[in-house]
C-alpha positions as CSV (number, residue, x, y, z in Angstrom):
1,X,0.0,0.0,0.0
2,X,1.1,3.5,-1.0
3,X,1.8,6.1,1.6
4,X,-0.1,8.6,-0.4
5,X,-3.4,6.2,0.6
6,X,-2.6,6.0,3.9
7,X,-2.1,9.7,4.0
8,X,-5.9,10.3,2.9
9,X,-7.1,7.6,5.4
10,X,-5.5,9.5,8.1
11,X,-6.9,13.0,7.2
12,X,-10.1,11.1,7.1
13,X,-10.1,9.8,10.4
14,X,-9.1,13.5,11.7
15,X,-11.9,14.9,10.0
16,X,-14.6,12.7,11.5
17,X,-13.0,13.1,14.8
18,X,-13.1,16.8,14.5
19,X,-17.0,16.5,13.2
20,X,-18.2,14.7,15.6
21,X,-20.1,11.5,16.1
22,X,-22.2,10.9,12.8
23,X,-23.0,8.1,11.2
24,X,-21.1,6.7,8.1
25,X,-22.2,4.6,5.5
26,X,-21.8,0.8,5.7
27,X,-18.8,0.3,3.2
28,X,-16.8,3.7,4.5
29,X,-17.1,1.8,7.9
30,X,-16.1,-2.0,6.8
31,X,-12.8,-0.1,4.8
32,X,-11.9,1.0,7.7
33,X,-11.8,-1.6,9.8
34,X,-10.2,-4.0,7.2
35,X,-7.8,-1.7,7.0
36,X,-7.1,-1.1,10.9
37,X,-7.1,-5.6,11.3
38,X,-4.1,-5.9,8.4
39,X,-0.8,-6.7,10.4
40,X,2.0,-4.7,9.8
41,X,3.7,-7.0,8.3
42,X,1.8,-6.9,5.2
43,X,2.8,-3.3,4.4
44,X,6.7,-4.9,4.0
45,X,6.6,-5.6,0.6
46,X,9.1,-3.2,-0.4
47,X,12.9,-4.4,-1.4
48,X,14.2,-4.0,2.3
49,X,12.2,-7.9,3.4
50,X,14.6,-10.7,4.0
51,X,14.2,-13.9,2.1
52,X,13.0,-17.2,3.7
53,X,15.6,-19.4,3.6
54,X,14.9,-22.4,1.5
55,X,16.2,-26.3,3.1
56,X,16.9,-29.0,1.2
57,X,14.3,-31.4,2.2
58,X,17.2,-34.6,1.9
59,X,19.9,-33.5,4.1
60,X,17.4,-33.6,6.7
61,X,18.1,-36.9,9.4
62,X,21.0,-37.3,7.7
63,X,24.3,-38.5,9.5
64,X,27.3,-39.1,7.1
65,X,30.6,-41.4,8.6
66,X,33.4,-41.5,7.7
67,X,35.5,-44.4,6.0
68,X,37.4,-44.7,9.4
69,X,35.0,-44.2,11.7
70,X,32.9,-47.1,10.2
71,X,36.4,-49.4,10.2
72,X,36.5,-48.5,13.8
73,X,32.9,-48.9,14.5
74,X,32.9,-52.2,12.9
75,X,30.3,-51.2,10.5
76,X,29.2,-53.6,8.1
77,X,26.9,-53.3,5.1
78,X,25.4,-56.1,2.9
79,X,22.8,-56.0,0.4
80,X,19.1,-55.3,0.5
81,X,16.7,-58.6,0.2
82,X,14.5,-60.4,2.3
83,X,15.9,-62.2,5.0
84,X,14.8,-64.7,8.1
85,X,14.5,-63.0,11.1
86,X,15.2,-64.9,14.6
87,X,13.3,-63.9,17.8
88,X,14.1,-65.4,21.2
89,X,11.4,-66.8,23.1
90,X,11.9,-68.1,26.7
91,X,9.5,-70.8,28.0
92,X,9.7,-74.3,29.8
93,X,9.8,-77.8,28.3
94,X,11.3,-81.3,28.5
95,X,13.7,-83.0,26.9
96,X,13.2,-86.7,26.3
97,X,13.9,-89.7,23.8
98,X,11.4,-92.0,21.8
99,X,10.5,-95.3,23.6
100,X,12.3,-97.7,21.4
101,X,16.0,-95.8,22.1
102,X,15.1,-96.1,25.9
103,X,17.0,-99.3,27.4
104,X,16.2,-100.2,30.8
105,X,18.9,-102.8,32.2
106,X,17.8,-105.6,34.9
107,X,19.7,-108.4,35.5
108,X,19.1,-112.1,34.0
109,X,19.4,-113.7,38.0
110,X,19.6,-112.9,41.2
111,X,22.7,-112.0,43.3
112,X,25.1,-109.6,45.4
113,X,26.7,-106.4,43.1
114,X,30.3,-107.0,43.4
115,X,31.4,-103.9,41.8
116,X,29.7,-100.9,40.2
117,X,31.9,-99.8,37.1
118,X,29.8,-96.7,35.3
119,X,28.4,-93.3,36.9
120,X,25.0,-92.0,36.2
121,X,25.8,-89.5,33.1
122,X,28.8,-91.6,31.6
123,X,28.3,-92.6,27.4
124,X,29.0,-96.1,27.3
125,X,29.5,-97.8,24.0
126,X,28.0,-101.6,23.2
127,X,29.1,-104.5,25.4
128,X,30.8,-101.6,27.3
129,X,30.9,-103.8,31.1
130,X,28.7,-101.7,33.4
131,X,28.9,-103.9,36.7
132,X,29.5,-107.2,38.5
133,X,27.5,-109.4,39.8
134,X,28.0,-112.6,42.3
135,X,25.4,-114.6,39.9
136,X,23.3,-117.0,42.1
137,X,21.5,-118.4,39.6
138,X,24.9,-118.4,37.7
139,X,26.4,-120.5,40.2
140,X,23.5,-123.1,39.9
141,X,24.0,-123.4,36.4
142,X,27.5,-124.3,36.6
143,X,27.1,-127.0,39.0
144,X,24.3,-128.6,36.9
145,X,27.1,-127.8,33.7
146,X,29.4,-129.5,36.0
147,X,27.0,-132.6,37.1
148,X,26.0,-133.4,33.9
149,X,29.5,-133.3,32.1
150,X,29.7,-135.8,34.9
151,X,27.3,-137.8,34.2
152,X,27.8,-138.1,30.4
153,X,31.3,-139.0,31.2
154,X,29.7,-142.3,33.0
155,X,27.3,-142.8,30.3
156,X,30.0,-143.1,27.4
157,X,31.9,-145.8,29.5
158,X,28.4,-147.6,30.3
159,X,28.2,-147.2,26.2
160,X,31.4,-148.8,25.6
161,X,31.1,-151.4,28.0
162,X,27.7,-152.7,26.6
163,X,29.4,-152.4,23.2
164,X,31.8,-154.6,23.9
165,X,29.6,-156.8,25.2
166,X,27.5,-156.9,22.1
167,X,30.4,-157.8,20.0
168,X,31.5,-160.7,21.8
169,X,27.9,-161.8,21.8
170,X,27.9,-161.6,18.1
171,X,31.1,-163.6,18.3
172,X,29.9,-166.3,20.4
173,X,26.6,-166.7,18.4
174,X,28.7,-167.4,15.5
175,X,30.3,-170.3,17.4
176,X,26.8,-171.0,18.6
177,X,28.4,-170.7,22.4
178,X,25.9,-168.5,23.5
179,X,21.9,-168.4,22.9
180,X,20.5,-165.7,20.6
181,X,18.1,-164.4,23.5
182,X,21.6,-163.7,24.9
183,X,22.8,-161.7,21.7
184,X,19.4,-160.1,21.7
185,X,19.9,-158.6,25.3
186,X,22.8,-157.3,25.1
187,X,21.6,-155.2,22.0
188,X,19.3,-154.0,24.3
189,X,21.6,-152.5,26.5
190,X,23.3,-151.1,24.2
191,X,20.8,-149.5,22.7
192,X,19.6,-148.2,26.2
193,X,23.1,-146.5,26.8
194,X,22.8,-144.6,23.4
195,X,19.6,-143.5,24.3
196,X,20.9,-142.0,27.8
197,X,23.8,-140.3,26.0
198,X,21.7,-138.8,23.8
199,X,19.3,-137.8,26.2
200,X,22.1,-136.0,28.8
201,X,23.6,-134.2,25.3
202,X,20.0,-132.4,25.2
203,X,20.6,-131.7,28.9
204,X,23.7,-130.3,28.5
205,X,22.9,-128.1,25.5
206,X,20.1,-126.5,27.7
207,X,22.3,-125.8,30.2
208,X,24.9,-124.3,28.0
209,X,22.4,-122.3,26.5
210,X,21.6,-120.7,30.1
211,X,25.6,-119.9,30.8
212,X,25.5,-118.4,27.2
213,X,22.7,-116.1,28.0
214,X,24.9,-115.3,31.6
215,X,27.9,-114.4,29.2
216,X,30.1,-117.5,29.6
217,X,31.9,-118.1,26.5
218,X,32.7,-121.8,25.0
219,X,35.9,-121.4,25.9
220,X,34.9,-120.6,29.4
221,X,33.2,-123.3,29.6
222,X,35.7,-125.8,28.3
223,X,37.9,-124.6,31.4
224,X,35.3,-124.8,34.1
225,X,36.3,-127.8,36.1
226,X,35.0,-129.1,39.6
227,X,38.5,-128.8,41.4
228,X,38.2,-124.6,40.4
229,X,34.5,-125.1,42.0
230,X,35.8,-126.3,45.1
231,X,38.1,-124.3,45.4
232,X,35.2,-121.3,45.5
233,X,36.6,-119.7,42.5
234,X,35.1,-116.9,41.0
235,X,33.0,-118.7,38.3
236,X,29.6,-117.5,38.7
237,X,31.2,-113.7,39.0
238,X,28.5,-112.3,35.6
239,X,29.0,-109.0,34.1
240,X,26.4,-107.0,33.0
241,X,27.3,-105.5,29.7
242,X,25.7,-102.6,27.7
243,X,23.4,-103.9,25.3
244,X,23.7,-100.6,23.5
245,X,25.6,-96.9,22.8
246,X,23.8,-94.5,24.9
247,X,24.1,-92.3,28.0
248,X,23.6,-94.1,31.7
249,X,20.4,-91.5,32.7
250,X,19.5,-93.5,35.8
251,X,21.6,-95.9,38.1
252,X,19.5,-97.4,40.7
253,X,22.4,-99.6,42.5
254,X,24.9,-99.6,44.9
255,X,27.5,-101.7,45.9
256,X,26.3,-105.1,47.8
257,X,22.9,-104.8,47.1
258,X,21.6,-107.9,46.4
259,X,19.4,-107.8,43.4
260,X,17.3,-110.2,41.6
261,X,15.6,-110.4,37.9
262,X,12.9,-107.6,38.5
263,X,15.4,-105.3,39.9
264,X,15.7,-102.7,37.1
265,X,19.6,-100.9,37.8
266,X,20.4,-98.8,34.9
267,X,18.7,-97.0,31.8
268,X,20.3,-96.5,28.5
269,X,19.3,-94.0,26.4
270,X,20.2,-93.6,23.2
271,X,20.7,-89.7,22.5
272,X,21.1,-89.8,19.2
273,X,17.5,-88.5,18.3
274,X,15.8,-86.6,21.3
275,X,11.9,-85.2,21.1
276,X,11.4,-81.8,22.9
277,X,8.1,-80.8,24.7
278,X,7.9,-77.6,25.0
279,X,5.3,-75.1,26.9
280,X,4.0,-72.2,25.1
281,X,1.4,-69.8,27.0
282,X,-1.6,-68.2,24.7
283,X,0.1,-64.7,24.8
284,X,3.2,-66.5,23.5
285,X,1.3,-68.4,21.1
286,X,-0.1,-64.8,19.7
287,X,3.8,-63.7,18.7
């Protein structure tokens, strides 16, 4: 606005003042007061106003680092792209193995633990020895092994006796010294100590198959002899071996406990492939 308008606005207003109160018309009035409301600021549109400073809208929130200060930093960049993200979530749970890699070890007779050779925790390989044993039932065996080698000893010279006798029979039947009823008999017998021969080899094979199933080797049993018996040698000493590679994760045992064939002393299990239960509450769920 020029200041030769708001010269005249001023003499107007000094005029009406010196007047007196009268009234004005409606659009002499609404001038007036449009122009007394315009700020100041409006009238500074001459050359002297300063000029807004303009920002560059980029450089805003921007922080630039140096090639050393990264290497310091340990800064590291790689490229954009989707990637997995990993989020840490704390709960409870149990860890435990399928049923069929779970060994639970009880003896195959009763008896008085001799010596405890694992700890509870130790990884034991197969056939790894894990205690021993004095073997009651062990013991029992060997002296029916022992009896019956016995007896089958007695049973072969019964055998040879009665063949013997059957060939001289035969003999003397040829020269008519003896009758055939005779001859006949002593067939028989013979027969009769095969029979008993073969019947104390099934014995004996059962037996055998009991010491095998207690550990005792053939050629552990080819040295068991009565004298080593009486002397109270340590033949029905068993170990109990580890049936499989695992991790001993319960040893319910202790030295000269006697034990018996439900007595379960160690579990096996095989760690290999483990199943985890875990806990997860609803807000966790919700994640």
């Amino acid at each position: 606005m020029s200041d030769t308008l708001l010269a005249r606005i001023s003499q107007g207003v000094a005029a009406a003042r010196a007047q007196g109160p009268q009234l004005l018309p409606i659009p002499g009035i609404l001038v007036v007061l449009g122009m007394l409301l315009i700020s100041p600021s409006m009238f500074a549109c001459g050359p002297s106003a300063e000029p807004v400073e303009e920002h560059d809208e980029e450089a805003v929130n921007v922080v630039e680092v140096g090639l050393d200060a990264q290497k310091n930093g340990g800064f590291r960049t790689e490229a954009a792209g989707p990637q997995e993200v990993q989020r840490l979530i704390t709960t409870t749970g149990v860890v435990t193995a399928p049923h069929p890699r779970v060994t639970h070890i009880r003896p195959l007779g009763s008896g008085v633990v001799q010596e405890i050779i694992v700890r509870l925790g130790d990884r034991v390989e197969k056939n790894q020895p894990l205690l021993t044993f004095d073997n009651i039932d062990l013991g029992e065996a060997i002296g029916e092994y022992l009896d019956l080698v016995g007896g089958l000893s007695r049973l072969e010279a019964r055998r040879f006796v009665a063949e013997a006798a059957l060939e001289r029979g035969e003999a003397l039947l040829e020269v008519e010294a003896i009758p055939r009823g005779e001859l006949e008999l002593r067939q028989a017998e013979y027969g009769q100590a095969l029979a008993e021969i073969e019947s104390q080899h099934a014995s004996l094979e059962r037996v055998e198959e009991r010491l095998h199933r207690f550990g005792v080797t053939e050629e552990e049993m080819d040295n068991i002899s009565l004298e080593e018996l009486q002397r109270h040698a340590p033949l029905s000493l068993s170990t109990l071996r580890a049936p499989r590679a695992g991790v001993i994760t319960r040893l319910e045992v202790s030295q000269g406990e006697i034990i018996d064939r439900e007595s379960e002393l160690l579990t096996i299990v095989d760690t290999s492939i483990v199943w985890v239960w875990l806990t997860f509450t609803r807000r966790i769920s919700a994640r």
